[in-house]
N, C-alpha and C positions, 0 to 999 in steps of 0.2 A: 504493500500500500504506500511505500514511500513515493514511489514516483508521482502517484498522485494527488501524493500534500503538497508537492512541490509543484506544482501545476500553477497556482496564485505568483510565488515566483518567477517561474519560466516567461508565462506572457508577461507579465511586469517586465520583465528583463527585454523583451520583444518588443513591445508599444510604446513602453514609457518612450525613450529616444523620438518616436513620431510625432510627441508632445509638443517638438520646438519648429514643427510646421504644423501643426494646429490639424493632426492626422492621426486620430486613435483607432480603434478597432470598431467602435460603433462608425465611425465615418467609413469606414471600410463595409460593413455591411450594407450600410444607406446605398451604396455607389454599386454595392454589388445587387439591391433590390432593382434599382435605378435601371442599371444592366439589363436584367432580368425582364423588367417592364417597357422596356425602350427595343429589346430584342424579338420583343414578342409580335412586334406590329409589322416584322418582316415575313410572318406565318403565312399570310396572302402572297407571295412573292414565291413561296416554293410548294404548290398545287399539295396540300396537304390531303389525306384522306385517311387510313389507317393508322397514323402515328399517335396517338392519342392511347388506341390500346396497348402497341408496341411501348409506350413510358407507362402506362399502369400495370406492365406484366411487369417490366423490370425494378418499378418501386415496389409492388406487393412482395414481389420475388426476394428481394435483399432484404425488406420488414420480416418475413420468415425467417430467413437464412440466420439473421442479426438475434432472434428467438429463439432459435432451435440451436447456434452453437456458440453465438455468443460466452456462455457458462465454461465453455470446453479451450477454447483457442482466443478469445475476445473478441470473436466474429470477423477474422480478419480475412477475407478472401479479396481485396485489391493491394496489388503492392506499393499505391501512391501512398495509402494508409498507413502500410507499415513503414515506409520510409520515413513520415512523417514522426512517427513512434520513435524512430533511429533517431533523427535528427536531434529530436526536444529530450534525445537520453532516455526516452519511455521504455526502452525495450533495446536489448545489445544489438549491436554488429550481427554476431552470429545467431543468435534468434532469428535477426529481422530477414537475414540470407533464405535462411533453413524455410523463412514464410514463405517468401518469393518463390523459392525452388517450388512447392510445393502449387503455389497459387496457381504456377504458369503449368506444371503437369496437370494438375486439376483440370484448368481451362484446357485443355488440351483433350483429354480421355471424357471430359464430357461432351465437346464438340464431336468426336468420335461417337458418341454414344445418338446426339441428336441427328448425324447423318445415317446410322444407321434407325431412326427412327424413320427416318423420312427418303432411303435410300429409292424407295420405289416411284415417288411420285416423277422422277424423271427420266423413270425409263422407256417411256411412251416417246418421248420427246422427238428419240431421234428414226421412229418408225412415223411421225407426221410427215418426218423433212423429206425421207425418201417416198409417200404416197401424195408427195406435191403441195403438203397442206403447210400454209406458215405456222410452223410453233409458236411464232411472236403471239398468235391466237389465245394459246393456252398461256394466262399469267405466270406460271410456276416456270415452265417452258421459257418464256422473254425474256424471265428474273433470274434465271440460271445457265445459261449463255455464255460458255467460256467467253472472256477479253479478247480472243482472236477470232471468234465466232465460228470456230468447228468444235462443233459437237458440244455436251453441256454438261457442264459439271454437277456437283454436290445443289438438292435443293434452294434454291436462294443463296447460293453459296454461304451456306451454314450460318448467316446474320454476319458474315466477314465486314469491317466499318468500309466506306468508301466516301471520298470528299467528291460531293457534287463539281459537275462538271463549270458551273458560276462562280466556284468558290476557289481563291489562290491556295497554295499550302500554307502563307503567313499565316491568313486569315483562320484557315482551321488549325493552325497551331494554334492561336492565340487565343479562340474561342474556348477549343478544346483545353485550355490551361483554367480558364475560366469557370466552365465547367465540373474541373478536377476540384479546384479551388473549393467550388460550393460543397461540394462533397465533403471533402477533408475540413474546411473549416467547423461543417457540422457535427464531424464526429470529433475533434477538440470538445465544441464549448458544449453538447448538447451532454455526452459520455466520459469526459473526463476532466475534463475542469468540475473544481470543488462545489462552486456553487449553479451550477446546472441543477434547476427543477426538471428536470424531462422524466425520472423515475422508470417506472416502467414503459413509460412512453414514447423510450430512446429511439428505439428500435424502427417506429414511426418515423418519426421526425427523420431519423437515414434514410429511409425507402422513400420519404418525400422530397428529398435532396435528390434523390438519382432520378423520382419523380420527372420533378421541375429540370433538372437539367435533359431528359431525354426530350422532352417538350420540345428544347429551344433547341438542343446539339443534331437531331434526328435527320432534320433539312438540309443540313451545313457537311456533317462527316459520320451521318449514321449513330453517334454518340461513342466514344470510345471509354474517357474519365476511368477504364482501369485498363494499364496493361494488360494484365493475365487476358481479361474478357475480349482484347483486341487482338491478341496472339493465336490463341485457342484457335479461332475458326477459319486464321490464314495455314497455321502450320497445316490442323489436320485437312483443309481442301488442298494443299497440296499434295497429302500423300495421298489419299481418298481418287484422283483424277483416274 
């Protein structure tokens, strides 16, 4: 429990210094809500239609996860998180490695696990192209479309992230930082700083962070905000081809 009596510290030690430009950590949220509600008005800009439930699987999803193993590991399945933990002293070096290694196999054998869930829905695909019919037709067909356009890979290529073709790579780095941001700043102040009222309702509060960010990030690069989740489903469509 020490490191988290030391938590009032650590950020004192962090913000105080932003004090002598009139930039505390509430002005950091204001400016990230600000974000938040000024990014959203570009939702008309990128023909939105399913993504709504694609950010309520993935917040429901992590408010489980945050439940169910939180008690066991501290719910840690993103590595931006554990770095975070490394950095502020929360958690060693080699702890935070040993998470990482584990987070990125995870994502990995599960991505495996979902192509083999969904192995079949593309195997029609390539009996359309040769009886003349566009598969572009068949959605699943369109959306799984190898990048050189013979023949078709893993379902939707397994949720793999991809930056729209509008968008620079600055842009979606910077977004996508932004993103990560919202995430990790939530699990700080909501799970381990001292005086966090979230209780049992941490768990919440995370799944609504990855929530809001799939909303805005989903347009832009798919959402990534966690290695492991971003690697997972390149590595195994590559082997999977």
């Amino acid at each position: 429990m020490k490191h988290i009596i030391a938590m009032d510290n650590i950020f004192e030690y962090i913000f105080v210094p932003a004090k002598y430009i009139s930039l505390n950590y509430h002005d950091v949220l204001f400016y990230l809500i600000l974000f938040i509600n000024t990014t959203s008005y570009f939702f008309y800009y990128f023909n939105i239609n399913m993504q709504v439930g694609i950010a309520l699987a993935f917040g429901i999803t992590i408010s489980v996860l945050a439940y169910s193993i939180g008690h066991i590991s501290g719910g840690h399945i993103n590595p931006a998180v554990t770095l975070a933990f490394m950095l502020l002293r929360l958690q060693s070096i080699t702890a935070g490695l040993l998470y990482m290694v584990a987070q990125c196999l995870g994502a990995i054998v599960g991505a495996l696990i979902l192509w083999g869930c969904n192995a079949s829905l593309t195997s029609h695909c390539n009996d359309l192209d040769e009886a003349g019919v566009q598969a572009q037709l068949s959605g699943v067909c369109g959306a799984s479309r190898l990048p050189n356009g013979e023949g078709y890979g893993p379902a939707f290529g397994l949720g793999a992230n991809s930056i729209d073709i509008r968008v620079s790579n600055g842009c979606a780095f910077l977004i996508e930082i932004m993103g990560t941001y919202l995430l990790v700043f939530t699990v700080l102040q909501a799970a381990v700083h001292t005086k966090s009222t979230g209780g049992n309702a941490i768990p919440i509060a995370i799944g609504w962070s990855v929530l809001v960010a799939h909303l805005i990030l989903i347009p832009y690069t798919g959402c990534g905000i966690n290695p492991a989740r971003s690697l997972g489903p390149m590595v195994s469509t590559s082997t999977v081809h």
